[in-house]
C-alpha atoms as an extended CHARMM CRD file, in Angstrom:
* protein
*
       102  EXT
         1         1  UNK       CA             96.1680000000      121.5290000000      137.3550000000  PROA      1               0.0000000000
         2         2  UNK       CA             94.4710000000      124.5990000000      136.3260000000  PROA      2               0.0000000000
         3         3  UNK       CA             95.2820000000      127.6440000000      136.5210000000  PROA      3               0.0000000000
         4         4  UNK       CA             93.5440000000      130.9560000000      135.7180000000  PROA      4               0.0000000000
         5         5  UNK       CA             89.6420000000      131.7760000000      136.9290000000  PROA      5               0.0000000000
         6         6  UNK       CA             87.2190000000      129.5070000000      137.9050000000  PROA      6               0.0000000000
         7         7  UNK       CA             83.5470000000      131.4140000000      138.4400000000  PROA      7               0.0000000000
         8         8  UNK       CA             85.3080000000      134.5220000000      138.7120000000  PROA      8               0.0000000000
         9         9  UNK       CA             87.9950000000      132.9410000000      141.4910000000  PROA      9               0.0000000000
        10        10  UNK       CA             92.0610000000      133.1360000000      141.0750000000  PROA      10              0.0000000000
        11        11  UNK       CA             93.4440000000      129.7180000000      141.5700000000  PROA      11              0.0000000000
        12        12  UNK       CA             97.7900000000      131.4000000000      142.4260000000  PROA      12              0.0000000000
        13        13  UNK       CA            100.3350000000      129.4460000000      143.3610000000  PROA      13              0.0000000000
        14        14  UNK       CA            102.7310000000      130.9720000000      146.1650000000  PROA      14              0.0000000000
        15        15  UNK       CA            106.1840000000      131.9300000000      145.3050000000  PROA      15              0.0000000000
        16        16  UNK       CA            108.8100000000      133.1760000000      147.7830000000  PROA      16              0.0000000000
        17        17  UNK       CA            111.3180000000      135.6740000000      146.7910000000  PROA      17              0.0000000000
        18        18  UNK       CA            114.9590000000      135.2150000000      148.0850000000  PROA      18              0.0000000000
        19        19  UNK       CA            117.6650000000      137.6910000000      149.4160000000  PROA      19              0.0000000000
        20        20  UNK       CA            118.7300000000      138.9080000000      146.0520000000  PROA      20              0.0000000000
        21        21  UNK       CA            115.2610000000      139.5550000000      144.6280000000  PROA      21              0.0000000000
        22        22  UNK       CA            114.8110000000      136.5470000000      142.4550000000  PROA      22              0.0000000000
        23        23  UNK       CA            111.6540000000      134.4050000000      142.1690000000  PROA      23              0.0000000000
        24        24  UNK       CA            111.2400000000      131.4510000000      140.1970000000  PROA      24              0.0000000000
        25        25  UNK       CA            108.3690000000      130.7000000000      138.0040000000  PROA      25              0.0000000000
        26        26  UNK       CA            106.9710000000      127.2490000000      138.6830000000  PROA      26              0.0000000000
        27        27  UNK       CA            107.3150000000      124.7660000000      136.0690000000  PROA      27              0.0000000000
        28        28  UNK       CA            103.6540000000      124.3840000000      135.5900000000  PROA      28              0.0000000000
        29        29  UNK       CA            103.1740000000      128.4040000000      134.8910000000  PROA      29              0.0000000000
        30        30  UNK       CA            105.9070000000      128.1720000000      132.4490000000  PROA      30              0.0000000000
        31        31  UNK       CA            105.0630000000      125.4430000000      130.7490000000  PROA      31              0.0000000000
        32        32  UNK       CA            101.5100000000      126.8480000000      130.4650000000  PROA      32              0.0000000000
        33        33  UNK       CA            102.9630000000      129.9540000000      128.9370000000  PROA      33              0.0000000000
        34        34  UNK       CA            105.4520000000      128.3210000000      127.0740000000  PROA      34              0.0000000000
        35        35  UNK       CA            108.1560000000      130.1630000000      128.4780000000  PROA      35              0.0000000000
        36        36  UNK       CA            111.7680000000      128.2160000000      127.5090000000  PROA      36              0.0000000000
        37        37  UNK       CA            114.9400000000      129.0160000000      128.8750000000  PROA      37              0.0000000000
        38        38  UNK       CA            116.7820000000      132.5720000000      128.3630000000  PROA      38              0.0000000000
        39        39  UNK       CA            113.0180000000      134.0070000000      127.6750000000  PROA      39              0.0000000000
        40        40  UNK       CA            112.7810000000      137.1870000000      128.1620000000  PROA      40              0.0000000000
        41        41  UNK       CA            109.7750000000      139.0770000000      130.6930000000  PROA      41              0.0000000000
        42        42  UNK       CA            108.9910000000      142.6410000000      130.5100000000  PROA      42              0.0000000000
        43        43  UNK       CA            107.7060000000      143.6680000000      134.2380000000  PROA      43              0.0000000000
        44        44  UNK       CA            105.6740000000      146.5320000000      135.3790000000  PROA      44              0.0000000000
        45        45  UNK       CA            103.7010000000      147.3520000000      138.2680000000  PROA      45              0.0000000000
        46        46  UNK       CA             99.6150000000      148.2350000000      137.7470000000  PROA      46              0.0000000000
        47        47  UNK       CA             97.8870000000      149.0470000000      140.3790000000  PROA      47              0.0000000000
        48        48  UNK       CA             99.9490000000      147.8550000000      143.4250000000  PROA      48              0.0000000000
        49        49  UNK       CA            100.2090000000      144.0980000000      141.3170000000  PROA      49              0.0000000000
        50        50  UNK       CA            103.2090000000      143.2630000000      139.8640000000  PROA      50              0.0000000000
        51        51  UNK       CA            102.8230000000      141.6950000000      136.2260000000  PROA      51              0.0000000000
        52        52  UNK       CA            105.3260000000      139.6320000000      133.6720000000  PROA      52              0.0000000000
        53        53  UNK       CA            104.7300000000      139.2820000000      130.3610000000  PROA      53              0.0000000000
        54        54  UNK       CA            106.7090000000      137.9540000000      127.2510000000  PROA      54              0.0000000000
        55        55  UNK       CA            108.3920000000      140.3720000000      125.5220000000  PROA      55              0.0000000000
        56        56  UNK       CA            106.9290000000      141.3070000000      122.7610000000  PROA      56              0.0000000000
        57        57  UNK       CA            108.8720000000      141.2510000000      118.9660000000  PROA      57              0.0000000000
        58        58  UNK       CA            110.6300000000      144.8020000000      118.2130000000  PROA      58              0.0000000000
        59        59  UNK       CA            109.5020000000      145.3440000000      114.6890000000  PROA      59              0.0000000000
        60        60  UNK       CA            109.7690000000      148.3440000000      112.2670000000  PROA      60              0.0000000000
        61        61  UNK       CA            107.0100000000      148.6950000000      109.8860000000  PROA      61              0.0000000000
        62        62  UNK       CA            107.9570000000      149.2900000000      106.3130000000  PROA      62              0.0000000000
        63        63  UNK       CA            106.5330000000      149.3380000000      102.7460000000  PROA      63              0.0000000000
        64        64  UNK       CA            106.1960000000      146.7680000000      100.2260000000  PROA      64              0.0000000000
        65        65  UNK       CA            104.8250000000      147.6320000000       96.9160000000  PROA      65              0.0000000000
        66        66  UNK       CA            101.2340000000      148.8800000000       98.0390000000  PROA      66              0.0000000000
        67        67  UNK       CA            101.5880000000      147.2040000000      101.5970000000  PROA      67              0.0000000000
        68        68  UNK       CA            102.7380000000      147.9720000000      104.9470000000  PROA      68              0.0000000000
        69        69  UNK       CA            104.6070000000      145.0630000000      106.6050000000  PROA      69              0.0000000000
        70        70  UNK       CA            105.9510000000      144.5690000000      109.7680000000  PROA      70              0.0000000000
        71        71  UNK       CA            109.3470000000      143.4880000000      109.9340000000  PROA      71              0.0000000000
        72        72  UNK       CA            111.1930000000      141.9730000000      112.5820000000  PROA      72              0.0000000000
        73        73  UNK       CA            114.2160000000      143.9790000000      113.9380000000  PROA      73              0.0000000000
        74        74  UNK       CA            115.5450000000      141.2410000000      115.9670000000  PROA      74              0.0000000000
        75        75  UNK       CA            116.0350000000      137.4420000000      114.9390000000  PROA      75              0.0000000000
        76        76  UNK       CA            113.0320000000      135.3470000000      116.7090000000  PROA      76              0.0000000000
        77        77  UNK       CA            111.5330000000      131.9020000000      116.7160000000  PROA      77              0.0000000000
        78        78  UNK       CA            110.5100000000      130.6760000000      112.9730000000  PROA      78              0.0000000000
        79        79  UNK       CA            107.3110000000      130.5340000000      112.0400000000  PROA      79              0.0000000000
        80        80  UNK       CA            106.2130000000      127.0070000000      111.1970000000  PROA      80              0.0000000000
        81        81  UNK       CA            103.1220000000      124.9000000000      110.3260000000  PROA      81              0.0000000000
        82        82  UNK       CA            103.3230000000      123.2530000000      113.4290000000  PROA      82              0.0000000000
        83        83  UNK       CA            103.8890000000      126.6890000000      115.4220000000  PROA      83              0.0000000000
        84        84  UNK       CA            101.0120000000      127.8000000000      113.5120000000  PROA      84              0.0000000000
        85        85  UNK       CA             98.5900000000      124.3890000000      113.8690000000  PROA      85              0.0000000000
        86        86  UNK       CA             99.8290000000      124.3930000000      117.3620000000  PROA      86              0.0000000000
        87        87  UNK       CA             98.3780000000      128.1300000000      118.2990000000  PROA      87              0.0000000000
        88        88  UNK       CA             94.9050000000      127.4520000000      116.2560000000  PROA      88              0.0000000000
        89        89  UNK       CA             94.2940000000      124.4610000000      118.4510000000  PROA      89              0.0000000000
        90        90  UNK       CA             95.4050000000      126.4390000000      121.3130000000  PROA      90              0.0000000000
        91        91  UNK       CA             92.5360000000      129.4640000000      120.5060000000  PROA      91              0.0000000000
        92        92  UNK       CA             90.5660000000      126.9520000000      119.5970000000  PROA      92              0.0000000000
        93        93  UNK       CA             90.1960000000      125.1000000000      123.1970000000  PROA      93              0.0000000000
        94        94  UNK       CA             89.3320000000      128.3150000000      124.6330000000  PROA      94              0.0000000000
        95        95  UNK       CA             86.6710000000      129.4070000000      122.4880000000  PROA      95              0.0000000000
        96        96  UNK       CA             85.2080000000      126.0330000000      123.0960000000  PROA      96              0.0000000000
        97        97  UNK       CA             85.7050000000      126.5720000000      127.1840000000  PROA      97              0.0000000000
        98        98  UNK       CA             88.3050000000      124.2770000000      127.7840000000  PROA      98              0.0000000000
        99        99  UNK       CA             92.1960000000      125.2350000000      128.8640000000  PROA      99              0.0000000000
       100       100  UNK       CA             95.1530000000      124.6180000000      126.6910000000  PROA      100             0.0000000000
       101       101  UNK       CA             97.5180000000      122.6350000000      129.0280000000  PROA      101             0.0000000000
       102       102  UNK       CA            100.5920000000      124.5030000000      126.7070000000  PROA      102             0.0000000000
C-alpha cells in the first residue's frame, strides 16, 4: 500500500483517538518511517494540522583541528554500512519515482 501523493492527492489512513488522548500509528506508517519501539516524535501544530516527526539528534558543534564537527550529545543508533547502503537505496528509489516500502 502506498502512502503519500498520488497526482497531487493524499492517500490518509483514519485513526481514532481514545479517552486519554492517545492515537496509535498504524503499523504500515511506522514501518514506512521506520519508527521502532520507545521512538521518540516531536509534535507541533501548523496551520490548524497537527504534525509528528522523529526527533531529531541534539548535537553540539565543536572544533577539530581546522574543522567544525557535529557531535552527538546524546547516545543514538550506530552508523553502519548497512544503515548507510540501506538510506542510498532508499534516496535512490525516489529519485527514480518509485516509493521505498521502509
Amino acid at each position: 500500500m502506498f502512502y503519500g501523493t498520488i497526482y497531487g492527492i493524499y492517500n490518509v489512513m483514519t485513526i481514532t483517538m481514545d479517552s486519554a488522548g492517545r492515537v496509535v500509528l498504524p503499523k504500515a506508517i511506522r514501518e514506512r518511517a521506520r519508527l521502532k519501539p520507545g521512538a521518540t516524535l516531536d509534535v507541533r501544530i501548523i496551520d490548524g494540522r497537527i504534525e509528528l516527526e522523529p526527533t531529531s539528534a541534539k548535537v553540539r558543534v565543536e572544533k577539530k583541528g581546522d574543522i567544525w564537527v557535529a557531535k552527538r550529545t546524546q547516545p543514538g543508533r550506530k552508523l553502519t554500512q548497512a544503515l548507510v547502503d540501506e538510506t542510498l537505496e532508499s534516496i535512490r528509489m525516489r529519485s527514480l519515482g518509485g516509493h521505498d516500502d521502509h
